[in-house]
Each structure stands twice: as C-alpha cells, then as structure tokens.
PDB file with one MODEL, atoms N, CA, C and O in Angstrom:
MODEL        1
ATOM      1  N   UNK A   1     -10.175  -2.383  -2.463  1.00  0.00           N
ATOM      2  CA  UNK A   1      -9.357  -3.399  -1.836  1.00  0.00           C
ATOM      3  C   UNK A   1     -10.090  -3.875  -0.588  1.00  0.00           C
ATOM      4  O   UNK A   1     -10.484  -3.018   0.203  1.00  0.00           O
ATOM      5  N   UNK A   2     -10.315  -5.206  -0.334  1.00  0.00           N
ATOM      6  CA  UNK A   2     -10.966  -5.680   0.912  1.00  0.00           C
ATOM      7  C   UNK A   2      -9.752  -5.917   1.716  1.00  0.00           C
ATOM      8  O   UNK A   2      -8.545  -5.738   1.553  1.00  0.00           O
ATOM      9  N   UNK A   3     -10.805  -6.565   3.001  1.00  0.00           N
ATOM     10  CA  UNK A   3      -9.881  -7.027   4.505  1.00  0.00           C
ATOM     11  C   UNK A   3      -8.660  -7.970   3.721  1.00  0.00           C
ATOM     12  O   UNK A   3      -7.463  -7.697   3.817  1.00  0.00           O
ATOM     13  N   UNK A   4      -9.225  -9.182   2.892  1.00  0.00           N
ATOM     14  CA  UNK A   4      -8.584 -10.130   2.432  1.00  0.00           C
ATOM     15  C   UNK A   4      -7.148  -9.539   2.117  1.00  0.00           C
ATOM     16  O   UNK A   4      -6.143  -9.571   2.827  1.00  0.00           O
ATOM     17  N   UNK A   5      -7.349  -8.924   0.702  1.00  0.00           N
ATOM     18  CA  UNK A   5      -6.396  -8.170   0.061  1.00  0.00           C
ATOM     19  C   UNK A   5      -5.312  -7.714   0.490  1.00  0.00           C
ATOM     20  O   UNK A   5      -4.181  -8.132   0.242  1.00  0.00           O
ATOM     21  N   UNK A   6      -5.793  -6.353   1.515  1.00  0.00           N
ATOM     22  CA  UNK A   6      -4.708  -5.957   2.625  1.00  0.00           C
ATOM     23  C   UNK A   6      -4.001  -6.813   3.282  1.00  0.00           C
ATOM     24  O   UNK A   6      -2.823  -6.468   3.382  1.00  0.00           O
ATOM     25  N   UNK A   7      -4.342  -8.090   3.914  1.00  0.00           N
ATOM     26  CA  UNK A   7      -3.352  -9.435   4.554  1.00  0.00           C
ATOM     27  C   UNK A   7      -2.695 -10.116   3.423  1.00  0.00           C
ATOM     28  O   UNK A   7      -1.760 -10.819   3.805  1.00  0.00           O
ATOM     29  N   UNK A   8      -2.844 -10.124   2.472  1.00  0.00           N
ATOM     30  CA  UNK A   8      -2.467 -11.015   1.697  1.00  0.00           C
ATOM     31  C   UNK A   8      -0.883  -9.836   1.323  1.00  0.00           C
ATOM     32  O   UNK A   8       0.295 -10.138   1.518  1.00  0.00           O
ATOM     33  N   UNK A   9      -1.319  -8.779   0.872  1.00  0.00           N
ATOM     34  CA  UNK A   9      -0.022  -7.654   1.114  1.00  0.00           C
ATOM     35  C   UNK A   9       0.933  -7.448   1.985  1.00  0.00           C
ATOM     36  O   UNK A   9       2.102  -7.109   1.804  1.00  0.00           O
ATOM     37  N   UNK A  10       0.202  -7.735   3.188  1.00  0.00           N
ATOM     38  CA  UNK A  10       1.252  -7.542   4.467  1.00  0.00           C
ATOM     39  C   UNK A  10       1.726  -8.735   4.610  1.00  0.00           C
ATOM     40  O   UNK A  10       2.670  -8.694   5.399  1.00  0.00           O
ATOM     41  N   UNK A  11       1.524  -9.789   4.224  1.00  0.00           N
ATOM     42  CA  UNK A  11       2.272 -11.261   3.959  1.00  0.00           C
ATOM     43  C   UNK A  11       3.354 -10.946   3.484  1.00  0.00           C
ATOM     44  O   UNK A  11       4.421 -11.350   3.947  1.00  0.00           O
ATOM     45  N   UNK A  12       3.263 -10.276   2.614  1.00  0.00           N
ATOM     46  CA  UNK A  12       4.282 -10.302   1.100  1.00  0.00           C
ATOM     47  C   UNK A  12       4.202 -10.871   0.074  1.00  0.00           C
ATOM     48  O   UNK A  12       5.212 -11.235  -0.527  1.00  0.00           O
ATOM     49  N   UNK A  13       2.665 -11.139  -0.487  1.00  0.00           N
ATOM     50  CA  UNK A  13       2.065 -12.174  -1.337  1.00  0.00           C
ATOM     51  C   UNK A  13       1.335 -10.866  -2.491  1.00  0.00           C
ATOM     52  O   UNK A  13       0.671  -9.869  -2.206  1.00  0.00           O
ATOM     53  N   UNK A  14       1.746 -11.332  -3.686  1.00  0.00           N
ATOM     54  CA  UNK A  14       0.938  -9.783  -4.832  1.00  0.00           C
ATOM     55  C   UNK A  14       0.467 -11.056  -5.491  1.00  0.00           C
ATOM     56  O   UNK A  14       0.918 -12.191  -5.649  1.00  0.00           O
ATOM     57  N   UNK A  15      -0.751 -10.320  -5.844  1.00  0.00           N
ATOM     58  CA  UNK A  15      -1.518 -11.139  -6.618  1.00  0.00           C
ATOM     59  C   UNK A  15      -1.998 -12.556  -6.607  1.00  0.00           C
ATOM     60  O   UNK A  15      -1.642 -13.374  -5.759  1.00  0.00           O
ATOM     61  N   UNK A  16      -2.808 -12.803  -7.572  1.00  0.00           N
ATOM     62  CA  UNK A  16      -3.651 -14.213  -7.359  1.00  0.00           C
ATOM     63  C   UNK A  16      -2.920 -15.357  -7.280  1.00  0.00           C
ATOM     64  O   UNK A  16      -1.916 -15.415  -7.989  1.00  0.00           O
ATOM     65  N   UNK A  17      -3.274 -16.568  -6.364  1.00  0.00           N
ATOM     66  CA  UNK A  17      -2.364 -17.898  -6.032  1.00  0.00           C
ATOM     67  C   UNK A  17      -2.160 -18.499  -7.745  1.00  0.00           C
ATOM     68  O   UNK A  17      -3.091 -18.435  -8.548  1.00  0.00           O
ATOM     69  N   UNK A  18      -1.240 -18.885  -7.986  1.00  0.00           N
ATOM     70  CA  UNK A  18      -1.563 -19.798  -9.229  1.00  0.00           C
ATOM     71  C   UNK A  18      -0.706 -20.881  -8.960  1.00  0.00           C
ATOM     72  O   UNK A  18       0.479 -20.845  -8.629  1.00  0.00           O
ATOM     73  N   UNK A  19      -1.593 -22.043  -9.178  1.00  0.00           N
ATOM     74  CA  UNK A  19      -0.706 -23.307  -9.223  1.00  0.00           C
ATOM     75  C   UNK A  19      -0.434 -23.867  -8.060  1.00  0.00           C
ATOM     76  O   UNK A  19       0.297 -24.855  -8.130  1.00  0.00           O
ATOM     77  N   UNK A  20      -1.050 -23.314  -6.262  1.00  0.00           N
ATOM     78  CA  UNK A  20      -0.877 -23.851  -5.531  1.00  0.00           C
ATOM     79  C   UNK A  20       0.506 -22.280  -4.874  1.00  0.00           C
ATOM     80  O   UNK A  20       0.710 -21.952  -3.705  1.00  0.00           O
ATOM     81  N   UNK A  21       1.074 -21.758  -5.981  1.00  0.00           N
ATOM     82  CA  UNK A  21       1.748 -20.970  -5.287  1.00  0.00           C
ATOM     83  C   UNK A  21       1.508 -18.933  -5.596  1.00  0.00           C
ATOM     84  O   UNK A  21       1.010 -18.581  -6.665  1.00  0.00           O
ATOM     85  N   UNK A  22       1.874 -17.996  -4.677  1.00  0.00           N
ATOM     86  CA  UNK A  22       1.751 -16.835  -5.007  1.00  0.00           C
ATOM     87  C   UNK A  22       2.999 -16.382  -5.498  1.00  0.00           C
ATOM     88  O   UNK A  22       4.124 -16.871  -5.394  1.00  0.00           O
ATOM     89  N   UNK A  23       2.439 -14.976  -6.255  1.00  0.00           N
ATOM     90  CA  UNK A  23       3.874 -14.335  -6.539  1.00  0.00           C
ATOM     91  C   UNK A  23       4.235 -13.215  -4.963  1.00  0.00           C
ATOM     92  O   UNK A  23       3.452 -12.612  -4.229  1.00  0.00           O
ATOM     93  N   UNK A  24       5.488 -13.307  -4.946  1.00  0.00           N
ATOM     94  CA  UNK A  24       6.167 -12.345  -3.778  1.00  0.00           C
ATOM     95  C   UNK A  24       6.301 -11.073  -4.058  1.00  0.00           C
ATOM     96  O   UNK A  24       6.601 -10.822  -5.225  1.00  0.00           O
ATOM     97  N   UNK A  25       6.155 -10.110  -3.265  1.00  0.00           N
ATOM     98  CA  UNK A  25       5.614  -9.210  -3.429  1.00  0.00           C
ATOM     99  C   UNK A  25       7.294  -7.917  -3.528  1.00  0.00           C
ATOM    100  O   UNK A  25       7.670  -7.493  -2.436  1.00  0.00           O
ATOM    101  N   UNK A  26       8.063  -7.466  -4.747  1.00  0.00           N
ATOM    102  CA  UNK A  26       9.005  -7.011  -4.948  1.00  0.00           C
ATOM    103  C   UNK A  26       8.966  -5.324  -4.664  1.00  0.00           C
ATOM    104  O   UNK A  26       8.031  -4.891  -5.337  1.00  0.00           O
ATOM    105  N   UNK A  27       9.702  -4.092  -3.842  1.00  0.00           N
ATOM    106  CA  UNK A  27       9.842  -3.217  -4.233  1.00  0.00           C
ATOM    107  C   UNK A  27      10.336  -2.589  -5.217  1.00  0.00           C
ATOM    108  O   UNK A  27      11.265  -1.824  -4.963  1.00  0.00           O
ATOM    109  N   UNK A  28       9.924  -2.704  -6.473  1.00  0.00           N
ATOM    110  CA  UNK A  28      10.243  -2.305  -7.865  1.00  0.00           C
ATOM    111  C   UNK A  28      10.331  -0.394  -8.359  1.00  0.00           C
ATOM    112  O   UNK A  28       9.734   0.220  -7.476  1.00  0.00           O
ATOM    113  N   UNK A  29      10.697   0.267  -9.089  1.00  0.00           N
ATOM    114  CA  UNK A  29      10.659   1.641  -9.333  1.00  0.00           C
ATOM    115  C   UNK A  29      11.540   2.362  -8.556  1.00  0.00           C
ATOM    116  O   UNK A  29      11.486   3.592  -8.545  1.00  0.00           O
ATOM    117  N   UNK A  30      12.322   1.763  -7.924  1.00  0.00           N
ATOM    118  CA  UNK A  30      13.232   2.550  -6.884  1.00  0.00           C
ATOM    119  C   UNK A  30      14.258   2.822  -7.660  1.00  0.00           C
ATOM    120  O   UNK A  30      14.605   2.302  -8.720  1.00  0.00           O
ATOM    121  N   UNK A  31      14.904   4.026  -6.797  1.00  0.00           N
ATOM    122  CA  UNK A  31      16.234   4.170  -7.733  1.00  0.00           C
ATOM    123  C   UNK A  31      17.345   3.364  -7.258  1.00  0.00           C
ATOM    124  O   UNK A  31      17.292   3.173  -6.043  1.00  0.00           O
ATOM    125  N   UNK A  32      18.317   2.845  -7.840  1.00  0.00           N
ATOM    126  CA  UNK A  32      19.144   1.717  -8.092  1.00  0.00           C
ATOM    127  C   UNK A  32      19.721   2.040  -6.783  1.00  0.00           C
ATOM    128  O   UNK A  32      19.681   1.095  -5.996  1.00  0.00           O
ATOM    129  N   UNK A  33      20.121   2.866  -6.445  1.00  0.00           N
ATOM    130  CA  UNK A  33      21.051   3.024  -5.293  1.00  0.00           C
ATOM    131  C   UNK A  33      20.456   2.914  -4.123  1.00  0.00           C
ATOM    132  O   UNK A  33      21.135   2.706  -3.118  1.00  0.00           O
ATOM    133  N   UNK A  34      19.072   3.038  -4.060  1.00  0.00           N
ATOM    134  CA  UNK A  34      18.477   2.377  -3.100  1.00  0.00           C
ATOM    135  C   UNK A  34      18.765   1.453  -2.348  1.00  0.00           C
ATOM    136  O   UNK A  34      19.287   0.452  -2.840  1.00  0.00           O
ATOM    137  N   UNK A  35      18.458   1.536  -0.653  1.00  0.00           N
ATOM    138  CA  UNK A  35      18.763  -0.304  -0.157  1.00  0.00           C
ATOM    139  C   UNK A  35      17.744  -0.786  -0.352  1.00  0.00           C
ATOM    140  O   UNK A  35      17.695  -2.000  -0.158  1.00  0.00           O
ATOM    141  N   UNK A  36      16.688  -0.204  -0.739  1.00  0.00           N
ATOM    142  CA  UNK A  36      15.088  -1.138  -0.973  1.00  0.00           C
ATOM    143  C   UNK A  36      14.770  -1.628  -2.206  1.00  0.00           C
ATOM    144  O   UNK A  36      13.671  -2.169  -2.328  1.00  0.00           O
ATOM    145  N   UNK A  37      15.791  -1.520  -3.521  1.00  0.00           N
ATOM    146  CA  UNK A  37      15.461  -1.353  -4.468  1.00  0.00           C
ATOM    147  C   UNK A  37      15.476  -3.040  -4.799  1.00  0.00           C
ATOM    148  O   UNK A  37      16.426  -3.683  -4.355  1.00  0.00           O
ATOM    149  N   UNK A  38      14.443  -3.723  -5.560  1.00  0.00           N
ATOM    150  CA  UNK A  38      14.159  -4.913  -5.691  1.00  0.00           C
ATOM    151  C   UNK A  38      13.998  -6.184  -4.721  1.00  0.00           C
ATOM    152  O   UNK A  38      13.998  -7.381  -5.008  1.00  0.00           O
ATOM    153  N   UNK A  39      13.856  -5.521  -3.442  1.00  0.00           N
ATOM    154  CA  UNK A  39      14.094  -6.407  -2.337  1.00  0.00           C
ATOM    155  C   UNK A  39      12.432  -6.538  -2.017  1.00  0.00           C
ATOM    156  O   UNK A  39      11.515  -5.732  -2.175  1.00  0.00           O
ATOM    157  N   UNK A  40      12.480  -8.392  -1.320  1.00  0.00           N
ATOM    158  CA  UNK A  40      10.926  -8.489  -0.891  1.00  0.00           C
ATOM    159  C   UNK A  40      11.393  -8.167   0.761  1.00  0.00           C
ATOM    160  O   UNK A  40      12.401  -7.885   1.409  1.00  0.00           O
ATOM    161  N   UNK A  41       9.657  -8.463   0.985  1.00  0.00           N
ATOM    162  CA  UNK A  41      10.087  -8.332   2.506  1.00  0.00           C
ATOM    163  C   UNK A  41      11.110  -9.088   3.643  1.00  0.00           C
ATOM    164  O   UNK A  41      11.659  -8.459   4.547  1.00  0.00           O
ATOM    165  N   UNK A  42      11.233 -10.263   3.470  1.00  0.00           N
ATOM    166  CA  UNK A  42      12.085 -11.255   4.348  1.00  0.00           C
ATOM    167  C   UNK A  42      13.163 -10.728   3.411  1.00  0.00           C
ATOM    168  O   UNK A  42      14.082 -10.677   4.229  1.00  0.00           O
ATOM    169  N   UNK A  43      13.690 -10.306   2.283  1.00  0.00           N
ATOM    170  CA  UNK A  43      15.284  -9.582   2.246  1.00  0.00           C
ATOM    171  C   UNK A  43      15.119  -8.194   3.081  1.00  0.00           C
ATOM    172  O   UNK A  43      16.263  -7.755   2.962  1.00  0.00           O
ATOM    173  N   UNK A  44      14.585  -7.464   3.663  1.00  0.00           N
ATOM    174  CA  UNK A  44      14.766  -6.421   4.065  1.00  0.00           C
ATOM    175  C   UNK A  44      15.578  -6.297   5.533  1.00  0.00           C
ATOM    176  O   UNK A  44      15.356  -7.240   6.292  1.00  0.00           O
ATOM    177  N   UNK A  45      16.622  -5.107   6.104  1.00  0.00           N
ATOM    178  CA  UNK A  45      16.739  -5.488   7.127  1.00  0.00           C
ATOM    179  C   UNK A  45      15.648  -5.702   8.795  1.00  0.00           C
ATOM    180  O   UNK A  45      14.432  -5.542   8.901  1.00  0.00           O
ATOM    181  N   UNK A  46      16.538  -6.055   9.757  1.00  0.00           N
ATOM    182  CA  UNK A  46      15.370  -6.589  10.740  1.00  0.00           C
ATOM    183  C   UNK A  46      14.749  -5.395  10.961  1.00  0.00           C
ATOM    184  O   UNK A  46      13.538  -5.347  10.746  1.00  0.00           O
ATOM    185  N   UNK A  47      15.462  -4.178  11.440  1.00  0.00           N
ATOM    186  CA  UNK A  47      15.110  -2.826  11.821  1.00  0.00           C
ATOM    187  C   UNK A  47      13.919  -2.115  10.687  1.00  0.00           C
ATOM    188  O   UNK A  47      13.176  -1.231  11.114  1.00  0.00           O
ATOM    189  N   UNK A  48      13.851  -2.418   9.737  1.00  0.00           N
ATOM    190  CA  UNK A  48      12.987  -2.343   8.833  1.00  0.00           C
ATOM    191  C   UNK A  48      11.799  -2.752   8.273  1.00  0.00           C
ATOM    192  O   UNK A  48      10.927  -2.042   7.773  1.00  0.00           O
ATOM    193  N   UNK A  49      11.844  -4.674   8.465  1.00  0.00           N
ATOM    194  CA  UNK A  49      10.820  -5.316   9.219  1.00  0.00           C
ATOM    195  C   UNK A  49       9.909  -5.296  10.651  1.00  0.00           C
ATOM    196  O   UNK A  49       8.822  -5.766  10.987  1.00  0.00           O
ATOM    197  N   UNK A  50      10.645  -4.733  11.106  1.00  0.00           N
ATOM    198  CA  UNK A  50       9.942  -4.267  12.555  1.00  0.00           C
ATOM    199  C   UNK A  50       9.282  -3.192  12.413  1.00  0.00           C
ATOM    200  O   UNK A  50       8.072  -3.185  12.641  1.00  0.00           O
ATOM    201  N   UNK A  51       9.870  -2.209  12.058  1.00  0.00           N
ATOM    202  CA  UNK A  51       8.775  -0.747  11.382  1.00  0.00           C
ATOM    203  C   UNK A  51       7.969  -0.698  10.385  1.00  0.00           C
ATOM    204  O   UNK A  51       7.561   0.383   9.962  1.00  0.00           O
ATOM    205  N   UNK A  52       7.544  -2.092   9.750  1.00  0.00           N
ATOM    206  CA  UNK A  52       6.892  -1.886   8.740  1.00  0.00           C
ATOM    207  C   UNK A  52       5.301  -3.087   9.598  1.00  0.00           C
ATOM    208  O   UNK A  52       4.072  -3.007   9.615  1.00  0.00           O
ATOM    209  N   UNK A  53       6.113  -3.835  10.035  1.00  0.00           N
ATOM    210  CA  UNK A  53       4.998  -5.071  11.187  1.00  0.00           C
ATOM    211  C   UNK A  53       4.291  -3.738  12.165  1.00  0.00           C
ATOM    212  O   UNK A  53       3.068  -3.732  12.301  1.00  0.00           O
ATOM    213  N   UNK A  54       5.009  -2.801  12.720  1.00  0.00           N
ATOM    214  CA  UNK A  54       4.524  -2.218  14.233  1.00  0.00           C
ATOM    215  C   UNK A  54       4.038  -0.577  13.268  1.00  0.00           C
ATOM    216  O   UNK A  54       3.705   0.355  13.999  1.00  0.00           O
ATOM    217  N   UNK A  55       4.024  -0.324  11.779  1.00  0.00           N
ATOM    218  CA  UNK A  55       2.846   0.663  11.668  1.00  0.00           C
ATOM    219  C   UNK A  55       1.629   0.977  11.435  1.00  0.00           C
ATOM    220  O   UNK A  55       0.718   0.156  11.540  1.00  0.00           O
ATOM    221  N   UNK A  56       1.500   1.887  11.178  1.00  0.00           N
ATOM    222  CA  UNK A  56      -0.377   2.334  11.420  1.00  0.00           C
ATOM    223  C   UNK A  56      -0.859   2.191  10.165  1.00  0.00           C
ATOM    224  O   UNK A  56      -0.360   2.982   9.365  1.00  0.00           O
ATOM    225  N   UNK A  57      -1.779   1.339   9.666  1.00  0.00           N
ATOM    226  CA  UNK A  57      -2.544   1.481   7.874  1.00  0.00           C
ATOM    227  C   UNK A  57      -3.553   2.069   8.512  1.00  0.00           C
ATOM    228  O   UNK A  57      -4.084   1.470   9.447  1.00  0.00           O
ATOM    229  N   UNK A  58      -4.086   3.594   8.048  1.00  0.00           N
ATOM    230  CA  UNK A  58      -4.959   4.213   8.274  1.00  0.00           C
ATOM    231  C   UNK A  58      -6.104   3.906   7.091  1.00  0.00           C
ATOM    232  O   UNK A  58      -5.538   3.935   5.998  1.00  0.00           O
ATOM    233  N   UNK A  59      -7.241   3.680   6.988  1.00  0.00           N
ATOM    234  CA  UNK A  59      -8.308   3.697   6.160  1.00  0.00           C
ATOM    235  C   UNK A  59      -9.467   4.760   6.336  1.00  0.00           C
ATOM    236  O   UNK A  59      -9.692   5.188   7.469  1.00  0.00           O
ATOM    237  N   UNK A  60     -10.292   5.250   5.139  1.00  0.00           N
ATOM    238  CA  UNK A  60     -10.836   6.014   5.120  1.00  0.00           C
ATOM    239  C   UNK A  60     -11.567   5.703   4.315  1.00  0.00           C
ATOM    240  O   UNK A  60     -11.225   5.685   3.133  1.00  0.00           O
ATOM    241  N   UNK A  61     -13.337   5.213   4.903  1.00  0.00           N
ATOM    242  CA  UNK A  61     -14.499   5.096   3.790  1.00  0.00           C
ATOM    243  C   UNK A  61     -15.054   6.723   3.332  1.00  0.00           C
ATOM    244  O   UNK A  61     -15.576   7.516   4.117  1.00  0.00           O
ATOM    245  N   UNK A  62     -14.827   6.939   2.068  1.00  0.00           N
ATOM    246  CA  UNK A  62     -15.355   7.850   1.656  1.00  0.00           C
ATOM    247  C   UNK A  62     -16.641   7.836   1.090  1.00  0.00           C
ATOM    248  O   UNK A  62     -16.689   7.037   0.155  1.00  0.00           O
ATOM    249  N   UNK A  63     -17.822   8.484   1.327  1.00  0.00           N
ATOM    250  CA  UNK A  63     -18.683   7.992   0.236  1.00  0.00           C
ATOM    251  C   UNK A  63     -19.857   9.157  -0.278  1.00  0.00           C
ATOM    252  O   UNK A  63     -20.666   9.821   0.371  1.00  0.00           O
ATOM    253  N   UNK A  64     -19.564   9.082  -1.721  1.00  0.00           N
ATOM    254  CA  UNK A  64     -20.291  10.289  -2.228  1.00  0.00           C
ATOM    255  C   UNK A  64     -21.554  10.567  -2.390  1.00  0.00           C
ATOM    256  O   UNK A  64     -22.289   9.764  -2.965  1.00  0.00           O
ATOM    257  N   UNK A  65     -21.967  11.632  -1.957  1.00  0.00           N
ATOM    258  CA  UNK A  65     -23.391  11.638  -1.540  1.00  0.00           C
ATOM    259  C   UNK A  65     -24.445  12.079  -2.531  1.00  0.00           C
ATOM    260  O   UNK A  65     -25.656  11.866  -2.480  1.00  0.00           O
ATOM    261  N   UNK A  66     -23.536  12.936  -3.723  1.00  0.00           N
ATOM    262  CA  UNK A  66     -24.069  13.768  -4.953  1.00  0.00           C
ATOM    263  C   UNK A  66     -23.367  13.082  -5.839  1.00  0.00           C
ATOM    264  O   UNK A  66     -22.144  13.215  -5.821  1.00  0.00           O
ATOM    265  N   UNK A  67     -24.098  12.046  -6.973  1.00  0.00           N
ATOM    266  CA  UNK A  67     -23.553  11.454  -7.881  1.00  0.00           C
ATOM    267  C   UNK A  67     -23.352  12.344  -8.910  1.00  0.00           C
ATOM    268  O   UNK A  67     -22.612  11.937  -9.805  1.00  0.00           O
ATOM    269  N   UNK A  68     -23.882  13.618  -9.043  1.00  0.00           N
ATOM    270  CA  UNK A  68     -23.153  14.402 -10.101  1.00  0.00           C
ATOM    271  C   UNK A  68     -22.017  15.347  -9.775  1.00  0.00           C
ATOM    272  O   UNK A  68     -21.178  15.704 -10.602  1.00  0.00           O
ATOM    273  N   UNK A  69     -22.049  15.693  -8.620  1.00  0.00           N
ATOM    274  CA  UNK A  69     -20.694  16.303  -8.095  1.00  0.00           C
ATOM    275  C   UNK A  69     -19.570  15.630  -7.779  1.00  0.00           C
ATOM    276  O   UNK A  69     -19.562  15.167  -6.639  1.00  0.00           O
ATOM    277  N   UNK A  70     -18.279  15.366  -8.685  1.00  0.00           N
ATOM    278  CA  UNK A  70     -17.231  14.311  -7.881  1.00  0.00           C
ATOM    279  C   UNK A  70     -16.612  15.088  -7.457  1.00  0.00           C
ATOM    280  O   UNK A  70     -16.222  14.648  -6.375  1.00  0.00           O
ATOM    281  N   UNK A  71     -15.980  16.669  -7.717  1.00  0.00           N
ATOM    282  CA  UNK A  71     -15.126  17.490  -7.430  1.00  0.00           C
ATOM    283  C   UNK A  71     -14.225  17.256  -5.604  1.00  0.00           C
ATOM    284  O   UNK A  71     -13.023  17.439  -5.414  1.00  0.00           O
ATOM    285  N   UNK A  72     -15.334  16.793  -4.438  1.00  0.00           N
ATOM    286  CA  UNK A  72     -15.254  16.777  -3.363  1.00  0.00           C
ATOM    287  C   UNK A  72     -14.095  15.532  -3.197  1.00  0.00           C
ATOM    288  O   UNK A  72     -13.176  15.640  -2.386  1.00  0.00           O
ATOM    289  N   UNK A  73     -14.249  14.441  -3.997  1.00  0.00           N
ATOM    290  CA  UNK A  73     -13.230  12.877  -4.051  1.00  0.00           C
ATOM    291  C   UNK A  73     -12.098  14.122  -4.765  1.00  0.00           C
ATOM    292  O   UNK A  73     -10.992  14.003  -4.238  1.00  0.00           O
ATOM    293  N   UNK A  74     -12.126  14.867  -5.459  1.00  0.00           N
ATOM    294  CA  UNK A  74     -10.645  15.050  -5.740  1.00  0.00           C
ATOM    295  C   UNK A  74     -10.136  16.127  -4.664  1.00  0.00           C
ATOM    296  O   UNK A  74      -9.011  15.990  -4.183  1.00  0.00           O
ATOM    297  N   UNK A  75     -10.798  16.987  -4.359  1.00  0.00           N
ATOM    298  CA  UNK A  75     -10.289  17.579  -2.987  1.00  0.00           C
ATOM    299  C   UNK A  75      -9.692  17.022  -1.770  1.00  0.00           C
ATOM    300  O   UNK A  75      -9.137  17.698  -0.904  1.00  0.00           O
ATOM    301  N   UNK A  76      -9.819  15.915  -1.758  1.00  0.00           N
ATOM    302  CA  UNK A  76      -9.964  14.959  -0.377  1.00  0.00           C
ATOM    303  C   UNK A  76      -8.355  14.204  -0.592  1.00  0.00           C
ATOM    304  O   UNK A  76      -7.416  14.251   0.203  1.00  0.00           O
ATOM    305  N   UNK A  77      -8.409  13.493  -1.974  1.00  0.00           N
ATOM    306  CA  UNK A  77      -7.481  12.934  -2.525  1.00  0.00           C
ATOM    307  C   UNK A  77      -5.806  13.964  -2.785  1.00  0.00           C
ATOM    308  O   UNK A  77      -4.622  13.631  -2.825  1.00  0.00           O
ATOM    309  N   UNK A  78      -6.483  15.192  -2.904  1.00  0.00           N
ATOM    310  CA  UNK A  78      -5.493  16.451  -3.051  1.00  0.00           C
ATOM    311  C   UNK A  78      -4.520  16.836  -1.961  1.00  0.00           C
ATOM    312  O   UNK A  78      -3.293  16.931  -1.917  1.00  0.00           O
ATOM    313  N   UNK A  79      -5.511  17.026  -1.090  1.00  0.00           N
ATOM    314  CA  UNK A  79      -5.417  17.543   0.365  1.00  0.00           C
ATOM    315  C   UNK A  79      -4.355  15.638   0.850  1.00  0.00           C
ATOM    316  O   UNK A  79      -3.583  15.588   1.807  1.00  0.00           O
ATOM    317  N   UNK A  80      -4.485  15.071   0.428  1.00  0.00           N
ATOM    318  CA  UNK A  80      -4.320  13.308   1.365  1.00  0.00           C
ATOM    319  C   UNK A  80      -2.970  13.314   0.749  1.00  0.00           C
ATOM    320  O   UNK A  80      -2.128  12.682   1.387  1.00  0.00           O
ATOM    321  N   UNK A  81      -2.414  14.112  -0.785  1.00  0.00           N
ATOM    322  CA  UNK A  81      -1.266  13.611  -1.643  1.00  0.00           C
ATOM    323  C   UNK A  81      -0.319  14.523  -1.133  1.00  0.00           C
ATOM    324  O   UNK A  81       0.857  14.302  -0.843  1.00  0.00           O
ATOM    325  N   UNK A  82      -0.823  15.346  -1.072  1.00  0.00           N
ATOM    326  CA  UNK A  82       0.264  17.250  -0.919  1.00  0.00           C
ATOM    327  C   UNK A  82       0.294  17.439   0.952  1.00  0.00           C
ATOM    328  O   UNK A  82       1.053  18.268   1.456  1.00  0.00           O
ATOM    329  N   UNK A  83      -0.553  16.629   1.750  1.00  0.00           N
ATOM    330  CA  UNK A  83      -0.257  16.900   2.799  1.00  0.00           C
ATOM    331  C   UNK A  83      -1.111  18.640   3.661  1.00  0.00           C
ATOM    332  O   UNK A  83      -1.143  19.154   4.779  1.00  0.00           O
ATOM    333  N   UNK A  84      -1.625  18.927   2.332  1.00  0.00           N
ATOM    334  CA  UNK A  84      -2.613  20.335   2.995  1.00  0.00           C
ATOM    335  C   UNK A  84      -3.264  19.756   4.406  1.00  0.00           C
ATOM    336  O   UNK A  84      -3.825  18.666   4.525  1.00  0.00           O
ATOM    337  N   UNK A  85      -3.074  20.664   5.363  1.00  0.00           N
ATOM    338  CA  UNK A  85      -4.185  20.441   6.173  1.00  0.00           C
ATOM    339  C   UNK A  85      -5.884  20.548   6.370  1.00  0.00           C
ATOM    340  O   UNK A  85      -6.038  21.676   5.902  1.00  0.00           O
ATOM    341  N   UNK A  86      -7.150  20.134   6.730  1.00  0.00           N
ATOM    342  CA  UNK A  86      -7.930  20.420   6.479  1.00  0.00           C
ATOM    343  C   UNK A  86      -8.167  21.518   6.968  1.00  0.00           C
ATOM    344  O   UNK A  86      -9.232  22.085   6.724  1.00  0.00           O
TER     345      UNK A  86
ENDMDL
END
C-alpha cells in the first residue's frame, strides 16, 4: 500500500475512481448489533470521527534480508497479531 492509498482510505474512498466517481468506503462484517455495522465514515458519530481523524497509523518497513528464510516475516507478523511482546 503506498502514501496515495492510505489518503485515499482516510477520505473514506475504497477503491479505484470509476466514471469520475469513487466507491465509499463501508464498515462491513460487523455483527448486526453493532453501532458501526454498515456505516461509512460521515454516518459515524462526531465523538468517533474525532478519534479516528486524531489517531496514530503506525508503519513498519520490514525487509528481508535472507530470501530463503521467511520464518522471521511470520514471527514479526505473530508477535504484531497476538500482541506478544518483543
């Protein structure tokens, strides 16, 4: 994912322009009872829009140094899902 990509997300814009217009970007997979469930961003409340404008996207270039060893990308990815500390 580039610089582009990431702004085009935090817009609330998914995927490629077509036709002059984008598609909006839906929270889908939620469970029904959810308040987030099918809502874009401008439906969300303000308190919610504000915490999502004022947080941190952390990035992390990883890059592998032994093209026959990948084991280290799944450690990294392990440790990043489950919350292990390093």
């Amino acid at each position: 994912m580039d610089f582009q990509s990431i702004v085009v997300d935090i817009e609330g814009y998914f995927g490629l322009e077509i036709r002059g217009t984008r598609p909006v970007f839906r929270l889908t997979g939620l469970s029904h009872n959810s308040a987030f469930s099918n809502k874009t961003f401008e439906d969300l409340p303000e308190e919610s829009q504000r915490k999502l404008n004022n947080a941190v996207l952390r990035a992390f270039i990883v890059q592998q140094l032994d093209l026959d060893d990948d084991t280290s990308m799944y450690h990294i990815f392990e440790r990043l899902n489950t919350g292990v500390p390093c």
